[in-house]
N, C-alpha and C positions, 0 to 999 in steps of 0.2 A: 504494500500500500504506500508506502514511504517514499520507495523508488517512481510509483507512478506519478504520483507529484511532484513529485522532485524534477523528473522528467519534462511534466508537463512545464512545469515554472521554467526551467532552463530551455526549451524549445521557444517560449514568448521573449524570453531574455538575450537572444542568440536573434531569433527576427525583429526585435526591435532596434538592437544595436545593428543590424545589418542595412535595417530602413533607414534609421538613424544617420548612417556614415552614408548614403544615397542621398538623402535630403540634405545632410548639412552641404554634403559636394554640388547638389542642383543650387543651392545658397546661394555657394561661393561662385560658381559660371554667372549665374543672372547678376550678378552683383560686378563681377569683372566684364559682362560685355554692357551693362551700361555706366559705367567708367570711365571711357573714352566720351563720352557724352555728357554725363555731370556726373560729380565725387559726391555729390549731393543727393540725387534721385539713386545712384548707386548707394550709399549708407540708406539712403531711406528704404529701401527695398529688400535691401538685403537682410538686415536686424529685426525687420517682423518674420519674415521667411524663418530665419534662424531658432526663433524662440517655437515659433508657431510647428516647426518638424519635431520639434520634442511633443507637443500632443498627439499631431498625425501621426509620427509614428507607434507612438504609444497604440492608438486605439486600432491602426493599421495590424500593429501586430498581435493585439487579440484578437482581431475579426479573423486573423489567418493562422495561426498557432492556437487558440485558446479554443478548441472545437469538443466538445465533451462529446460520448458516447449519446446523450441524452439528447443535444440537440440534434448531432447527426442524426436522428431517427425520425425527428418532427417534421412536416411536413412547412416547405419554407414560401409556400403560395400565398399564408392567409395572412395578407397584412405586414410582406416583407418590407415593402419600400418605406412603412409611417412609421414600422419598429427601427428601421435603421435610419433612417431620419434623426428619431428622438433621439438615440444612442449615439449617435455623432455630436448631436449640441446639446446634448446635455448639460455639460461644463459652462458654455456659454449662453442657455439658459440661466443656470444658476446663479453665473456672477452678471450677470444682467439683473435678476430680480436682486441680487444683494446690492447692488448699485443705487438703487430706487429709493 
């Protein structure tokens, strides 16, 4: 039981740091090809990009590592696209109504 988990956790931990170093490098390009352009719209583009791949990737890599037995069996027609809606903004639900 111990190893199952353990497994599972280090499989999310391993595709996140994977997505992780993919996105922070899509960062660093968008950031370098608008540079020659302005140092300005480049930092401004780049440093949301930057912070903002640490949540993508987060939830990126439980929608694809994090698959239990249990969901795998459900039937993913009823109401896929409002469940994964809500599960992507969640966070930014939140701190939205905390804002208020």
């Amino acid at each position: 039981m111990g190893d199952a988990m353990g497994n599972g956790t280090l499989r999310v931990l391993i595709v996140y740091v994977v997505l992780l170093i993919a996105g922070q490098a899509a960062a660093v390009g968008i950031g370098l090809m608008l540079d020659p352009v302005s140092k300005t719209a480049a930092l401004a583009t780049f440093i949301p990009i930057y912070y903002a791949m640490y949540w993508v990737a987060w939830r990126l890599a439980l929608l694809i590592a994090d698959r239990s037995p249990q969901a795998q069996g459900e039937t993913k027609t009823d109401g896929a696209p409002a469940k994964l809606a809500a599960w992507l903004l969640a966070p930014a639900v939140l701190a939205f109504d905390m804002a208020e």
